[in-house]
C-alpha positions as CSV (number, residue, x, y, z in Angstrom):
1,X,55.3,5.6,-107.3
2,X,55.0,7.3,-103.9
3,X,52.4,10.5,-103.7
4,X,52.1,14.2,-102.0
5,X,50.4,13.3,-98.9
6,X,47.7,16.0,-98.0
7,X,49.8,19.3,-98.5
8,X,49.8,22.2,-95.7
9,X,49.8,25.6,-96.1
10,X,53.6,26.9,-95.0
11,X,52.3,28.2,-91.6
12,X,50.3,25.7,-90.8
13,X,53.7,22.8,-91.6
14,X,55.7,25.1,-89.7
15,X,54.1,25.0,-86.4
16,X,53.2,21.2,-87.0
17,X,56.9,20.6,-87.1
18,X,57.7,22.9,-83.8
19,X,54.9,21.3,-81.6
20,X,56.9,18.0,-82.1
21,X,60.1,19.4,-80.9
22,X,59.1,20.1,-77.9
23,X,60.7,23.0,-75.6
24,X,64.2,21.7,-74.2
25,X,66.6,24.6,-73.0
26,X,69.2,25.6,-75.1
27,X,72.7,24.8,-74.6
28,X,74.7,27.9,-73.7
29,X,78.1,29.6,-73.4
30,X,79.9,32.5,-72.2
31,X,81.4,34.7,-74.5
32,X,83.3,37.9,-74.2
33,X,80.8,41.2,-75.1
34,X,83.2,42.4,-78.3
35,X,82.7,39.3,-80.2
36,X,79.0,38.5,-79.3
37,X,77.7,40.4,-82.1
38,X,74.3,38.5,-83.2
39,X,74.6,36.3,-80.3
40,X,70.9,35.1,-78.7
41,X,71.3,36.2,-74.5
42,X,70.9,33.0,-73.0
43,X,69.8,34.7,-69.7
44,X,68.7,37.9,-68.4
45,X,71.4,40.5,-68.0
46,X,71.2,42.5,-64.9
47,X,72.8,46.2,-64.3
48,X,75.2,46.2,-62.0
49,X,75.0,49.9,-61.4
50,X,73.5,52.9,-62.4
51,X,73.8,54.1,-66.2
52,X,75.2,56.7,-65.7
53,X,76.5,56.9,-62.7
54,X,76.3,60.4,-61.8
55,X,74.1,63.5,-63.2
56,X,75.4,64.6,-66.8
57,X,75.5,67.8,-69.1
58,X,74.2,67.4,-72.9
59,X,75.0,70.9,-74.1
60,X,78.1,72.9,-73.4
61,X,76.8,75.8,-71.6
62,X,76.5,76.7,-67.7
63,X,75.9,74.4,-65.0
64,X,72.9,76.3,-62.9
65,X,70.2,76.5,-60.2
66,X,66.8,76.1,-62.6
67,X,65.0,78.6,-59.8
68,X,68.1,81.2,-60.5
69,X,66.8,81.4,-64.1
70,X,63.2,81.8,-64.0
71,X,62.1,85.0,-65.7
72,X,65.2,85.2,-68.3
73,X,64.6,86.1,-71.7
74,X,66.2,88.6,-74.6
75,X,64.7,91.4,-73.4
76,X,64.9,90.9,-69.6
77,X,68.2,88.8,-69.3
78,X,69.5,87.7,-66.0
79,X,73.1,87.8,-64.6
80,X,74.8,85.1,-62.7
81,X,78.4,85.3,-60.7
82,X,80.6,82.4,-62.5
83,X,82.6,80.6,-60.0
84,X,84.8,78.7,-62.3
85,X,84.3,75.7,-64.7
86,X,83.8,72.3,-64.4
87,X,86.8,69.7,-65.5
88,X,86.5,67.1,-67.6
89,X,86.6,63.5,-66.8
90,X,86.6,64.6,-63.0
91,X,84.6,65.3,-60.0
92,X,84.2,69.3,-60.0
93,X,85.4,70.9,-56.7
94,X,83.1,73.2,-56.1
95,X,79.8,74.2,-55.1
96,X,76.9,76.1,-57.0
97,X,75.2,78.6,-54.0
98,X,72.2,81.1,-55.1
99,X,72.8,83.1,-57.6
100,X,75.6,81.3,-59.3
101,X,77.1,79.6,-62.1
102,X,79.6,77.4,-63.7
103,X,80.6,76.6,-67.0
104,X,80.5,73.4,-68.0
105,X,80.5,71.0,-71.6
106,X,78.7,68.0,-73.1
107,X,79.3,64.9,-70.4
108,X,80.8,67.0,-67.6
109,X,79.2,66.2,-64.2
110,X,76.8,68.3,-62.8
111,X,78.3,69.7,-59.7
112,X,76.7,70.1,-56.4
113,X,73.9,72.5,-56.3
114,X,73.5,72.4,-59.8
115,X,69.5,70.8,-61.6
116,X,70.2,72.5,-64.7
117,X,71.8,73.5,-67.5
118,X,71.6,76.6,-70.0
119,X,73.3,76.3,-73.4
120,X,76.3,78.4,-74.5
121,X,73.8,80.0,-77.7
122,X,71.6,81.9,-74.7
123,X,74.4,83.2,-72.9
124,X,77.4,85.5,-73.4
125,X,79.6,87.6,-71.2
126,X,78.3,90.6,-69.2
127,X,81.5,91.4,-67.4
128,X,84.1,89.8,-65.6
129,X,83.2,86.4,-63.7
130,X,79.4,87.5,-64.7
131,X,77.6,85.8,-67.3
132,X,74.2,87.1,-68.8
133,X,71.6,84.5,-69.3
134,X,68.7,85.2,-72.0
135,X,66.3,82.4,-71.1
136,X,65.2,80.4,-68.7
137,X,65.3,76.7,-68.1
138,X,63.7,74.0,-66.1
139,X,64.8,71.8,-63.1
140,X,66.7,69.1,-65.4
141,X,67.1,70.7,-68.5
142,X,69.6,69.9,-70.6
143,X,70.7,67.2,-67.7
144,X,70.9,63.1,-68.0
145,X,70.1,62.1,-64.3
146,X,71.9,59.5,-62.4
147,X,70.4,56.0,-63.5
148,X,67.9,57.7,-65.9
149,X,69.4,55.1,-68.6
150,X,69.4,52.4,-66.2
151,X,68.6,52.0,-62.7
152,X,71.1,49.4,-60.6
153,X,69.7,46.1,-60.8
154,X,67.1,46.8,-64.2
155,X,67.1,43.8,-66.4
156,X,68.7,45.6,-69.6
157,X,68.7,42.9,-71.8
158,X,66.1,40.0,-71.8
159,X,66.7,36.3,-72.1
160,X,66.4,35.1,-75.9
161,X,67.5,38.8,-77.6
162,X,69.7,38.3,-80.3
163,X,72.7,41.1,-80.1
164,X,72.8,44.3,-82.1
165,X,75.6,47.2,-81.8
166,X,73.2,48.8,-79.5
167,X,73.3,45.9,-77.0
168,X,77.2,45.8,-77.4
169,X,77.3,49.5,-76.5
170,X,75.6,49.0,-73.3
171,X,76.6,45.8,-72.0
172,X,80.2,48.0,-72.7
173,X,79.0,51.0,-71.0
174,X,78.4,49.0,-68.4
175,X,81.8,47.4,-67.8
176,X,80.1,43.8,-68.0
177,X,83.0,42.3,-70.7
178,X,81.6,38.7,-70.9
179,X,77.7,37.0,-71.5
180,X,76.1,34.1,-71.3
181,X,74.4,33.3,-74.9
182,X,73.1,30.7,-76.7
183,X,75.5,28.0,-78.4
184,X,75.5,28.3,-81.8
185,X,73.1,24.9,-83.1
186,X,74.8,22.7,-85.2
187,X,72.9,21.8,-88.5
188,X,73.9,19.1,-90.8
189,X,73.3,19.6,-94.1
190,X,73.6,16.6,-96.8
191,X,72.9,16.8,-100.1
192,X,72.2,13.7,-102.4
193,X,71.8,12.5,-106.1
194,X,74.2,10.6,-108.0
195,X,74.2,13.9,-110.7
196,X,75.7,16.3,-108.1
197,X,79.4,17.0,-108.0
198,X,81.3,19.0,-105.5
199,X,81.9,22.8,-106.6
200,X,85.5,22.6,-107.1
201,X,84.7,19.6,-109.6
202,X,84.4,19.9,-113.5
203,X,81.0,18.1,-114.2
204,X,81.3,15.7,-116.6
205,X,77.7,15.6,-118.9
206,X,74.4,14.8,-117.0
207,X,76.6,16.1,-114.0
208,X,75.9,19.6,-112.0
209,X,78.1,21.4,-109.2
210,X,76.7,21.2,-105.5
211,X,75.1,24.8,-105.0
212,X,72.3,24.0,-101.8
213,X,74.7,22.7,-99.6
214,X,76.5,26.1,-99.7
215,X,73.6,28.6,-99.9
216,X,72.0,26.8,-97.0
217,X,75.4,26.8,-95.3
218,X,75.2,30.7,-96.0
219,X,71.5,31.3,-95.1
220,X,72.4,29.2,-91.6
221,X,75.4,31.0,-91.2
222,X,73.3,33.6,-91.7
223,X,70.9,33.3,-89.2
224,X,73.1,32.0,-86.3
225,X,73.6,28.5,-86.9
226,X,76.6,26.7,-87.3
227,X,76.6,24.1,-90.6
228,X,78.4,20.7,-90.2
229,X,78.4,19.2,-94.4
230,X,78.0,15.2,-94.4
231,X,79.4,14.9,-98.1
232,X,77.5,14.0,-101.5
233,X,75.2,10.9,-101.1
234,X,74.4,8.6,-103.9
235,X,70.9,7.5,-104.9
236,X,71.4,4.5,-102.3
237,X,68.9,4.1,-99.4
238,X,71.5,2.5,-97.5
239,X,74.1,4.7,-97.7
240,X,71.7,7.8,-97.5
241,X,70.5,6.6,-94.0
242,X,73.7,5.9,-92.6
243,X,74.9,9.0,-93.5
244,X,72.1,11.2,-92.5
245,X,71.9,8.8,-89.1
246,X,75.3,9.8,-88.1
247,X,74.1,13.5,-88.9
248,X,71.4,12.9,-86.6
249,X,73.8,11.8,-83.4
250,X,75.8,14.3,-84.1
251,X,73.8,17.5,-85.0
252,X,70.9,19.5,-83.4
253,X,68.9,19.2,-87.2
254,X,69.5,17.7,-90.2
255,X,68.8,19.1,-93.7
256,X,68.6,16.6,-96.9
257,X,68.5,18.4,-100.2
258,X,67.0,16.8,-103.0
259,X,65.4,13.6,-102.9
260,X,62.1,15.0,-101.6
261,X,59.9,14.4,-104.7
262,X,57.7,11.8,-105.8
263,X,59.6,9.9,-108.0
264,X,61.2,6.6,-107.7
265,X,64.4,7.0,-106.6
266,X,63.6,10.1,-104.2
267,X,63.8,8.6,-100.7
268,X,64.6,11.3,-98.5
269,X,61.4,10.6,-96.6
270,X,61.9,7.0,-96.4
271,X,65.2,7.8,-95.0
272,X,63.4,10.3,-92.8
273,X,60.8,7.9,-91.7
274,X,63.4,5.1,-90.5
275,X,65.6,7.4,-88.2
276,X,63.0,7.8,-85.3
277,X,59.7,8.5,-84.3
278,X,57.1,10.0,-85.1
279,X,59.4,10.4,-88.3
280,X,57.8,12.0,-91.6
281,X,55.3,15.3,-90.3
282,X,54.3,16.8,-93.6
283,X,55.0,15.8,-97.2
284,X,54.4,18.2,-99.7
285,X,53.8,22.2,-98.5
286,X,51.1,24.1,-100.4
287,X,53.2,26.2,-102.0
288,X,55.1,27.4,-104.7
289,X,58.3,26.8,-105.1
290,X,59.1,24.5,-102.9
291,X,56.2,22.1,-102.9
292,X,58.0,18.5,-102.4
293,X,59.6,19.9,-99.1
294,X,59.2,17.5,-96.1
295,X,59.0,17.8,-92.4
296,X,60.2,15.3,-90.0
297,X,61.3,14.8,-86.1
298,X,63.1,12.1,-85.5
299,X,64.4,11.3,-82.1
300,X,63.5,15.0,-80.6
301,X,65.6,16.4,-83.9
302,X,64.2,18.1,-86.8
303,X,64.6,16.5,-90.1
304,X,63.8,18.5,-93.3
305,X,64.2,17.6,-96.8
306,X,64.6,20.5,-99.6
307,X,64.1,20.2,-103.0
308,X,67.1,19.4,-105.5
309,X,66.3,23.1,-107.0
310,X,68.2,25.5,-105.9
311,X,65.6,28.3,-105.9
312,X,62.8,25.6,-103.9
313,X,66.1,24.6,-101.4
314,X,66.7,28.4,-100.5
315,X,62.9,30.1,-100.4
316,X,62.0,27.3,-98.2
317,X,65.2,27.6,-96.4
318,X,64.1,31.1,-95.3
319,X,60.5,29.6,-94.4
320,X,61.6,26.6,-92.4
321,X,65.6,26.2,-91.8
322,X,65.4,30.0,-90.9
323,X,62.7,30.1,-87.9
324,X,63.9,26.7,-86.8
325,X,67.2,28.1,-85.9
326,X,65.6,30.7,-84.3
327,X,63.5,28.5,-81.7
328,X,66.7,26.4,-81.5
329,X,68.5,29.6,-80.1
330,X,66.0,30.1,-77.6
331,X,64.8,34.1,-79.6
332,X,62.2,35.4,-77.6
333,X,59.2,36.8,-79.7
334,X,59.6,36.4,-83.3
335,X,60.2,40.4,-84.3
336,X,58.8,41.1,-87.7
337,X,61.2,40.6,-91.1
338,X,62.4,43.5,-93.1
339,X,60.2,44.9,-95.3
340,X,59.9,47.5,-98.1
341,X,56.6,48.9,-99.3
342,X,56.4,49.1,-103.0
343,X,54.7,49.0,-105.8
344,X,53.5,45.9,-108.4
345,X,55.4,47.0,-112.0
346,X,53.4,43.5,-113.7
347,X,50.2,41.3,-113.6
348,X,51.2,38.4,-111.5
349,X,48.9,35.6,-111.9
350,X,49.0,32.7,-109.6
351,X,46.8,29.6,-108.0
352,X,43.7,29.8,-105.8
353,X,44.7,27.6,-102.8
354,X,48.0,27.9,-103.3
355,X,50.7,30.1,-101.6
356,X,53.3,31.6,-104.0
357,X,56.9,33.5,-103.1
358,X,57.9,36.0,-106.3
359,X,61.4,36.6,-106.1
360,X,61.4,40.4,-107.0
361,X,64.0,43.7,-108.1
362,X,63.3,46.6,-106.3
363,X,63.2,49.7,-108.4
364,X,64.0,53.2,-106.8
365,X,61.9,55.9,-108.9
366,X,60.4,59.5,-107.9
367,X,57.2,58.1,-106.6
368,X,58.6,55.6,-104.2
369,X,59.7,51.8,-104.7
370,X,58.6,49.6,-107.5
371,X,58.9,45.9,-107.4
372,X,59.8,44.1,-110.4
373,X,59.4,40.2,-110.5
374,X,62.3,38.0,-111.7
375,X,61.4,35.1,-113.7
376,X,62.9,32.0,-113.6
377,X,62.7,28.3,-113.2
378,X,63.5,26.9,-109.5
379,X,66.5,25.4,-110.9
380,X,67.8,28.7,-111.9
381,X,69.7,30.2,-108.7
382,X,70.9,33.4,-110.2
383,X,67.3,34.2,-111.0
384,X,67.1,34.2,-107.3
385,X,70.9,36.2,-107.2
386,X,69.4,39.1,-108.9
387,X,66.5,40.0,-106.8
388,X,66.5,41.8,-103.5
389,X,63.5,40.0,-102.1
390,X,60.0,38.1,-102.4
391,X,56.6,39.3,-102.7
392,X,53.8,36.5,-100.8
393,X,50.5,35.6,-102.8
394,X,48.2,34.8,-100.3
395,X,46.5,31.5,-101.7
396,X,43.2,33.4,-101.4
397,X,44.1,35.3,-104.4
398,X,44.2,34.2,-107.9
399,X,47.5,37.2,-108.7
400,X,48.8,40.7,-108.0
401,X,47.4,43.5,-110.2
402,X,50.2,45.6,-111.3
403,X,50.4,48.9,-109.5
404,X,49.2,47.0,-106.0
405,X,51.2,47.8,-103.3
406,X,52.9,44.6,-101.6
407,X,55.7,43.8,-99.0
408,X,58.9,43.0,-100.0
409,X,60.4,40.9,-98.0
410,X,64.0,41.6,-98.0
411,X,67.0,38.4,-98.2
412,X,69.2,39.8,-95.8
């Protein structure tokens, strides 16, 4: 019967695997802005012009010279001559001179002679075409300048930054209506075993429905991947490579569910360690679930086998499919993961040398956010489906005490 060989912490796999990929560009495309939500830049994007283009209001109020201010207040209130009011959407006509001023409204443009606005609140009438001002303001007050959002020519948006709304609102605001991103990777996902049916299957006894292939399909999705599914493989070793060869040509990675264990007829790293050099990495992670996970390049490629369990497939889905999707969309700086703060409800005891992911509940009380582990087996996926996230055990610890305050990682 084949062993564990020496396992690796998850870290420690991880970077073992990415060393052997080596650094080749990403393959990109150019997409129209609208639809490039979650899209990874591929380049840097460059303003064309200034944002915004010419000096703005932020209040509704009156457009003034800052100088013709100085001194205001309730008890001493200035007067300025009002010249008219500035229109909306359009250049204003006129000029501000000492000792004069204009109204003017949120994302009107400052006319000439204007540095300065003074909100409607510390203003009112005094009498006709005069307006009484009861403080004063400073030389840009109230005002956006020209290009003090962006200068012409500022790199907005880096190379290898995945989209948000934010990003979409500027590359908008800046008329640029198409971007070159990152193409999504393909990922092949098999799954194997001669127990596993497809979902829209009844299983017969001894027989389950496939449920990795589609939560990995989900969690790549997810991340920014595109899945391409190679079928149900029996417990062949022929058929297994062929099938997960083709995978290989075709695909920028290749994940094999199941068949990662040491028992007789797993063979996913057999199959693994006949598609390519250097083949198998690491066989067997040091943690918990998800300890019979393997790591393999074959022919530049990653190659990962998964555990049959549906809980083992997807927590190490988030710790390896996840960040190799990243570095295969060319993300810049890994940003940290979403995390809540809360607190231990139970005693969690766990394995020195060992790292362990809780899957966890997160309970909303008075005093803050409590976290509430969810037990279950790894081959039980809705113990997975009814937490929000998972809690790390460092494997320096023997357990959480309840009432310790831990990270949650969310599964978002």
């Amino acid at each position: 019967m084949p062993e564990f060989l020496t396992l690796l912490p998850p870290d420690q796999a991880r970077a073992l695997l990415f060393s052997n990929l080596g650094s080749s560009r990403p393959a990109s495309q150019k997409v129209e802005t609208v639809s490039a939500l979650g899209r990874v830049t591929s380049e840097d994007v460059i303003a064309p012009h200034p944002l915004p283009a010419f000096p703005r209001s932020t209040v509704d109020g009156y457009a003034v010279r800052a100088r013709d201010s100085f001194g205001a207040s309730d008890s001493l209130p200035g007067y300025l001559a009002l010249i008219g009011e500035v229109p909306m959407g359009a250049a204003p006509t006129l000029t501000l001179l000492p000792g004069q001023c204009a109204l003017i409204h949120t994302g009107g443009m400052l006319p000439p002679g204007a540095d300065a606005v003074i909100m409607l609140e510390y203003t009112q009438d005094a009498r006709p075409a005069e307006i009484e001002i009861q403080r004063a303001v400073a030389d840009g007050e109230n005002v956006i300048r020209t290009g003090e959002d962006v200068a012409t020519g500022q790199v907005v948006i880096s190379k290898g930054v995945r989209l948000r709304p934010a990003e979409i609102g500027g590359l908008m605001a800046l008329g640029l209506l198409e971007l070159r991103v990152t193409s999504r990777p393909r990922i092949a996902i098999l799954s194997s075993g001669d127990e596993v049916v497809a979902a829209d299957q009844a299983p017969r006894p001894g027989q389950v429905r496939d449920v990795n292939s589609h939560t990995l399909a989900a969690l790549i999705n997810q991340a920014g991947g595109e899945t391409q599914h190679y079928g149900i493989i029996p417990d062949d070793f022929d058929v297994l490579k062929a099938r997960a060869g083709l995978a290989l040509a075709e695909c920028e990675a290749v994940i094999i569910t199941a068949g990662s264990s040491a028992s007789i007829r797993d063979m996913t790293a057999d199959v693994i360690a006949s598609l390519g050099s250097p083949g198998v990495l690491v066989h067997g992670i040091n943690t918990r679930p998800g300890k019979p996970t393997i790591l393999g390049v074959c022919a530049g490629k990653a190659v990962i086998g998964l555990p049959g369990n549906p809980v083992s497939a997807l927590v190490n889905g988030y710790l390896f499919v996840v960040p190799l999707i990243e570095k295969l969309l060319g993300l810049g700086e890994a940003l940290p993961k979403a995390t809540v703060r809360a607190r231990l409800m139970v005693n969690l005891a766990s394995q020195a040398g060992r790292e362990d992911w809780q899957p966890v509940r997160l309970v909303q009380t008075a005093d803050g956010w409590q976290a509430e582990p969810v037990f279950g087996k790894s081959n039980l996926i809705f113990s997975l489906a009814a937490a929000e996230g998972l809690i790390k055990i460092h494997p320096d610890a023997n357990g959480l005490a309840a009432g310790e305050m831990v990270d949650v990682f969310l599964m978002v």
